[in-house]
C-alpha positions as a Markdown table, in Angstrom:
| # | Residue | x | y | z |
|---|---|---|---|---|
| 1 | Unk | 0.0 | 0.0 | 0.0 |
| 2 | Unk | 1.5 | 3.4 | -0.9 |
| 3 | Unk | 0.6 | 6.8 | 1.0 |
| 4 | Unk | -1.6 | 9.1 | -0.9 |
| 5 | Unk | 0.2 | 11.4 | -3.9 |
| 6 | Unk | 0.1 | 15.3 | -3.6 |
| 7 | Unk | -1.7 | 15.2 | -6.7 |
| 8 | Unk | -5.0 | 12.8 | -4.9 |
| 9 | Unk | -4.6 | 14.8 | -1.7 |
| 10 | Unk | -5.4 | 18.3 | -3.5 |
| 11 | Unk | -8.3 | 16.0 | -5.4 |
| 12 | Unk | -9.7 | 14.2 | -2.9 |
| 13 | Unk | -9.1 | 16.0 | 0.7 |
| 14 | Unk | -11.0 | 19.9 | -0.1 |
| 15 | Unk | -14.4 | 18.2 | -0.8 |
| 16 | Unk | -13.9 | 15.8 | 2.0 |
| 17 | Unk | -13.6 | 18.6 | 4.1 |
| 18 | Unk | -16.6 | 19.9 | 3.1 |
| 19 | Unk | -18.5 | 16.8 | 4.2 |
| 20 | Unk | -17.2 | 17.5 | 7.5 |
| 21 | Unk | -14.0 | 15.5 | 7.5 |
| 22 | Unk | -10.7 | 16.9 | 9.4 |
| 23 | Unk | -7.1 | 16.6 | 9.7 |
| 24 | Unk | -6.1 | 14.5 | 13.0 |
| 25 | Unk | -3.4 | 16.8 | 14.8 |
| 26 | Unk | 0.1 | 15.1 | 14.6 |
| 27 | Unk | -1.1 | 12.5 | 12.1 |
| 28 | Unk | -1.9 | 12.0 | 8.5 |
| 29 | Unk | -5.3 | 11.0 | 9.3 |
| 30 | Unk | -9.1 | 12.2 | 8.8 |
| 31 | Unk | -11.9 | 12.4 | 11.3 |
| 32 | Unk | -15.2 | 12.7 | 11.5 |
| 33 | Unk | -17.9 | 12.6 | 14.0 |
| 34 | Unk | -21.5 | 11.9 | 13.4 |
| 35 | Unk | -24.5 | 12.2 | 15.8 |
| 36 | Unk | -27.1 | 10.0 | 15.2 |
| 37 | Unk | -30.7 | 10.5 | 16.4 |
| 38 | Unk | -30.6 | 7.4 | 18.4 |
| 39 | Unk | -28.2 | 4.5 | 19.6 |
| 40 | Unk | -29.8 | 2.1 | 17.2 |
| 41 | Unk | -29.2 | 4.2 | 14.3 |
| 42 | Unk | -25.9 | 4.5 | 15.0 |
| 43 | Unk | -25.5 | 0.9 | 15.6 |
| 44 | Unk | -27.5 | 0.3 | 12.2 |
| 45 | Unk | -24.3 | 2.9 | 10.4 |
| 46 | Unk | -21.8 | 1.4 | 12.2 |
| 47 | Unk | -22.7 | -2.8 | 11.1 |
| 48 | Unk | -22.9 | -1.3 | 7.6 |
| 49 | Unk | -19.8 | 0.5 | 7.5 |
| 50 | Unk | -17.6 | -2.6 | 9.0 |
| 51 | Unk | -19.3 | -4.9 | 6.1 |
| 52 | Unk | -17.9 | -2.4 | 3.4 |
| 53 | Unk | -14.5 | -2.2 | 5.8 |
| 54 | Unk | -14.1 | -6.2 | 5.5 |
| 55 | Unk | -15.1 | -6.0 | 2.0 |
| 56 | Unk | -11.8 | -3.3 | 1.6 |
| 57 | Unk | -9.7 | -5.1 | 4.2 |
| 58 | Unk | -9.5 | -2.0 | 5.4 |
| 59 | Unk | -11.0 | -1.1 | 9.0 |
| 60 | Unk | -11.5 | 2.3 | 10.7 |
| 61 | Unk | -10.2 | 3.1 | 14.0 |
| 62 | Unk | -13.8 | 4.0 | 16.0 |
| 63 | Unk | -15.6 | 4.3 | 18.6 |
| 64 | Unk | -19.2 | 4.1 | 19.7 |
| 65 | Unk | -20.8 | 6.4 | 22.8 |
| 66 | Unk | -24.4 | 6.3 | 22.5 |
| 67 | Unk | -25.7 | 8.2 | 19.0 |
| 68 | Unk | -22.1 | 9.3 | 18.2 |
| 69 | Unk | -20.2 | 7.5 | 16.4 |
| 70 | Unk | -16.2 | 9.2 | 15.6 |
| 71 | Unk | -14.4 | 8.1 | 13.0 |
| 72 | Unk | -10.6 | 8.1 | 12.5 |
| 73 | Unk | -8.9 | 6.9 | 9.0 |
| 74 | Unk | -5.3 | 6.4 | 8.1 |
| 75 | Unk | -3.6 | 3.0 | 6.4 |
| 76 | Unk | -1.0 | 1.7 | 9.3 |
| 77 | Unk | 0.6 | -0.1 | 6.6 |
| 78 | Unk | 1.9 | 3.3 | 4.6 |
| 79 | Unk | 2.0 | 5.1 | 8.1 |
| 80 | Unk | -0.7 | 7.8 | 6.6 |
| 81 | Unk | -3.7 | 8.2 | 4.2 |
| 82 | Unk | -4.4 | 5.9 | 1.4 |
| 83 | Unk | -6.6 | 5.4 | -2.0 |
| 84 | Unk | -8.9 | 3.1 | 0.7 |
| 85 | Unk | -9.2 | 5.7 | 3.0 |
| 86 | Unk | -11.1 | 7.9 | 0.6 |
| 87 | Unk | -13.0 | 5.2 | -0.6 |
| 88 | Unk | -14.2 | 4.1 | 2.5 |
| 89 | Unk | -14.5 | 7.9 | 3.9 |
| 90 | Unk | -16.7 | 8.3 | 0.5 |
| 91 | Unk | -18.8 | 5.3 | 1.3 |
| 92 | Unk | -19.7 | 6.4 | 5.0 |
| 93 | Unk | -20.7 | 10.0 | 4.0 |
| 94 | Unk | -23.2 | 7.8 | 0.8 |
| 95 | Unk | -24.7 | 6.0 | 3.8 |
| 96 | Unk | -25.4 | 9.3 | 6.2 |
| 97 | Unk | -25.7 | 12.1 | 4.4 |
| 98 | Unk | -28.3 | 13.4 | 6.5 |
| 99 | Unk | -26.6 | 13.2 | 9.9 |
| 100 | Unk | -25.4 | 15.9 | 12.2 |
| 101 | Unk | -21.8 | 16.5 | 11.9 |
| 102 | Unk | -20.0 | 17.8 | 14.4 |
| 103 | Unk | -17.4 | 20.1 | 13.2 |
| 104 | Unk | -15.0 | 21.6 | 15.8 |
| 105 | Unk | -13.2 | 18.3 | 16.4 |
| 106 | Unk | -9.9 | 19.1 | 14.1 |
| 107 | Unk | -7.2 | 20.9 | 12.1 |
| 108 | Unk | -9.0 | 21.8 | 8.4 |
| 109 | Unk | -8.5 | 19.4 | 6.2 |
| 110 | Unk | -6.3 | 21.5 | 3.4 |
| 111 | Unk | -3.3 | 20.8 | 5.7 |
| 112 | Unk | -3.2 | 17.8 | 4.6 |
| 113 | Unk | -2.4 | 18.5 | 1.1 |
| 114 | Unk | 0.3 | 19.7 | -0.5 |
| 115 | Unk | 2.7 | 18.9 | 2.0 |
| 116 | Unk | 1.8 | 21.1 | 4.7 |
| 117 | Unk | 2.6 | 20.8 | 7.9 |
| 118 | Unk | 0.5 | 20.6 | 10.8 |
């Protein structure tokens, strides 16, 4: 697995970020946090995102309180982002478009491309 190229992160990241995913501080991840209207909806997003994760062999670091469910991507095996971390962050934001987002959880996204530094 290779890291993603400059030329994919200036693609890919802006309109990410205007879905509501952010840079992690100190890594070369994306997060996002959605709040669900209950626990079983977030449950229900959850068991369909981890079919699609097996289906990539790729699986999101996450966790689960109640309705919110926040989302960290990166590939551990290229250290930083990859192509399957914009697939799979495309495929959750297909499945929940309507959620709440919350947005004040990160660094904005555009750091993350180009080469810029945190």
């Amino acid at each position: 697995m290779t890291p993603l190229s400059e030329e994919v992160r200036a693609e890919a990241l802006p309109a990410l970020g205007e879905t509501g995913w952010a840079a992690v501080e100190g890594r070369d991840a994306i997060r996002k946090i959605w709040k669900f209207k209950s626990f079983v909806e977030a449950w229900g997003f959850m068991s369909r995102v981890a079919l699609m994760a097996e289906k990539l062999n790729h699986h999101p670091e996450w966790r689960n309180v109640y309705n919110v469910v926040d989302v960290t991507l990166t590939t551990h095996d290229c250290n930083g982002l990859s192509d399957l971390d914009i697939d799979l962050a495309r495929k959750m934001d297909k499945i929940a478009p309507d959620t709440v987002i919350q947005r004040d959880h990160g660094q904005p996204i555009v750091c993350l491309c180009g080469g810029g530094t945190l």
